[in-house]
N, C-alpha and C positions, 0 to 999 in steps of 0.2 A: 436631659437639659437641651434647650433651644442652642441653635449656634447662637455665637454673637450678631448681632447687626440684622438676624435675619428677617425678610418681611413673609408675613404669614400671606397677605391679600395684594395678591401686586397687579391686578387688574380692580377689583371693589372689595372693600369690605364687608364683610358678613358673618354675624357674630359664629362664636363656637358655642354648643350648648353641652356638648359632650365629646365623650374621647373614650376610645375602647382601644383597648391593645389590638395590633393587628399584626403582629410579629417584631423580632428583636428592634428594627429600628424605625420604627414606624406605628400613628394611629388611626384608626377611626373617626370621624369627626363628625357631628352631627349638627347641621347649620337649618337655620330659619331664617330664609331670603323673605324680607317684602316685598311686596310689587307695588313700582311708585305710582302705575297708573292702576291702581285697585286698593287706595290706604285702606286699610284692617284687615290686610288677603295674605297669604304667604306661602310662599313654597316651601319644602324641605327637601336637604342635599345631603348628600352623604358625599363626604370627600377625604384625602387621605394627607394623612399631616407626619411629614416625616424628620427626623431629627434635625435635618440641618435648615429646617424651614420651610422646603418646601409643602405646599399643599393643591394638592392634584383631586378634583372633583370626579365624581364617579359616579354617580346616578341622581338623578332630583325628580320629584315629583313633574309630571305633567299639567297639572291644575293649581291652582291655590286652595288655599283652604280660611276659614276665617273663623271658626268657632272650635275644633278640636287645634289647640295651637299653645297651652301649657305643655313644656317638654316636661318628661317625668322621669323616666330610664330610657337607655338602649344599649342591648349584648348581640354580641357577635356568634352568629349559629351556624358552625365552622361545617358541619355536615350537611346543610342546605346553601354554604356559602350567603347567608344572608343577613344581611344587619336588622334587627328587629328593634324597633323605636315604640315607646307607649307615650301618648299624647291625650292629655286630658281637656274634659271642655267646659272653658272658661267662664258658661254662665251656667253652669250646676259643679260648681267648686263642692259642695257641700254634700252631694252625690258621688263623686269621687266620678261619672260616667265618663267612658276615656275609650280609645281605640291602641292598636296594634299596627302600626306599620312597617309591609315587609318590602327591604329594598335587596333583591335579589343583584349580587354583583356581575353573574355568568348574565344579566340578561337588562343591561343599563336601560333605563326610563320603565319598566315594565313593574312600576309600584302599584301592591295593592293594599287595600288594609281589611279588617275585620272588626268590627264594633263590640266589646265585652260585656258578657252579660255580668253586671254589678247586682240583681237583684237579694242575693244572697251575705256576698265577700266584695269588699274592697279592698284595694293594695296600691302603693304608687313603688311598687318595684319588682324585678323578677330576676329569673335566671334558667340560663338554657342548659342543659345534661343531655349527653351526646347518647345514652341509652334509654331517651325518649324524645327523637329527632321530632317528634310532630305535638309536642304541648311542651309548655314551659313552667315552673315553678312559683310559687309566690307564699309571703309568710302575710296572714289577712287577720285582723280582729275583725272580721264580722263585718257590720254595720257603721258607717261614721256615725260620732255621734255618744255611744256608749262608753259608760266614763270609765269600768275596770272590765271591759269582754273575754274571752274565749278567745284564745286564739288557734290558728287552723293552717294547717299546711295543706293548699289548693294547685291544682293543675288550670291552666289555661291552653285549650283546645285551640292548633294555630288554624283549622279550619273553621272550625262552627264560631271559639267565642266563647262557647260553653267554658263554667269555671266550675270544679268539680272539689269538693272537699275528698281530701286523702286520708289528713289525721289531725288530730285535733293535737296541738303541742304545747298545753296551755289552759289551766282552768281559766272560768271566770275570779273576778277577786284579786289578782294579783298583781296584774300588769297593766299599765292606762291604753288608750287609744291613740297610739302615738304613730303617725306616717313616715318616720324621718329616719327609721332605724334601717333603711338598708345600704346593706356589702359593697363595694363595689367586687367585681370578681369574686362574688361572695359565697360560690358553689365551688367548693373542691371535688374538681370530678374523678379521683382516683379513689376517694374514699366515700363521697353521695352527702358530705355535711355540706350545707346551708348555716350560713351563718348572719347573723341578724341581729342588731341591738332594740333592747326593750328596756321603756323607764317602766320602775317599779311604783306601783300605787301607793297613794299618801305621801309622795317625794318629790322634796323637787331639786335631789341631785343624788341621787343613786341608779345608777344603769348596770346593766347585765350583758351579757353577748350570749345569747342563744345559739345552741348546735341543734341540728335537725338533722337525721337519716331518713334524705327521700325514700329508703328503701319499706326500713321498717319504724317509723316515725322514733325512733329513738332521743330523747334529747338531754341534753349538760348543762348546764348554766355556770359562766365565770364567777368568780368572785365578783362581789361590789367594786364600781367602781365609778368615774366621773366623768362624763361624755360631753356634756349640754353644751362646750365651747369649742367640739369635734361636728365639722361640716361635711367629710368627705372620709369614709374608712374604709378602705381594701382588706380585702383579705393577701397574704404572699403565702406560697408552701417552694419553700428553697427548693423542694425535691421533683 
């Protein structure tokens, strides 16, 4: 919880798009500055939002940018030290086509990103595992668009881009094409499940939580249950 009274922007404001844990009293923060003298242009900053209100800016893009500018996820990739942002581009909504940017903390201003290749899998979320420090995780039905698909547990390659099908964790037939089911901290890395919510096909309020073993594509499924007015779902492991 915020202290009382505290101001988050005490020089301008600038919205928060996200928040990643960054240890016991402090977060993450993921901001999308406009530039007044470029309307439709924007930077992104990464800054550090700590209990008592303060917030302390830590790297921002060098450029603006005007068309990858949907924020979608970002996790914290404690073994690269680096905040990894996915930003989608807002005139192929329907494509899901989106980028990856890495804001390395040990090396402030030095952002770079990678463009993903979507022609296979789309996802609008991911997660990092520290026993595969150079690709990232993602739970993808396939193709937008397809009304009960397949779903597939993919790797995103943080150099190429490349997205690489692992295991398929999901026939077709039973779950919709639904973007909105991801974790926050949704990968327990002491045990390699991924967790994920999925609406059930011909429903329109029965939901499930998906377990995934990056390892060996193993998967659970919760009992039924009713999500559709849940915006925001962490995963916590007390241990």
């Amino acid at each position: 919880m915020l202290a009382e009274g505290a101001i988050l922007f005490p020089d301008e404001y600038i919205p928060i798009n996200g928040l990643i844990p960054a240890g016991p009293d402090s977060y993450f923060a993921v901001q999308i500055k406009d530039d007044p003298s470029n309307p439709g242009n924007y930077y992104f900053q990464i800054s550090q939002l700590f209990h008592n209100g303060t917030l302390r800016p830590l790297t921002v893009t060098s450029t603006t940018e005007d068309t990858y500018v949907n924020y979608q996820w970002a996790e914290y990739h404690s073994v690269l030290n680096t905040v990894i942002v996915l930003m989608g581009n807002e005139n192929d909504a329907d494509n899901l086509t989106c980028r990856l940017y890495y804001f390395p903390l040990n090396s402030p201003g030095q952002v770079t990103f990678r463009e993903i290749d979507v022609s296979r899998f789309t996802f609008t979320s991911f997660h990092v595992s520290n026993n595969n420090p150079n690709a990232v995780y993602a739970l993808s039905p396939g193709l937008n668009g397809q009304k009960y698909p397949a779903w597939h547990l993919v790797t995103i390659d943080l150099s190429s881009g490349s997205v690489i099908e692992v295991h398929q964790v999901a026939p077709a037939g039973f779950f919709q094409c639904y973007y909105g089911g991801g974790v926050l901290q949704g990968l327990d890395r002491s045990s390699g499940l991924i967790h994920h919510v999925l609406r059930v096909a011909d429903s329109d309020n029965i939901d499930v939580i998906l377990r995934v073993n990056i390892m060996t594509g193993d998967t659970t499924l919760s009992s039924p249950t009713y999500l559709r007015h849940v915006h925001n779902l962490a995963y916590y492991n007390p241990n």
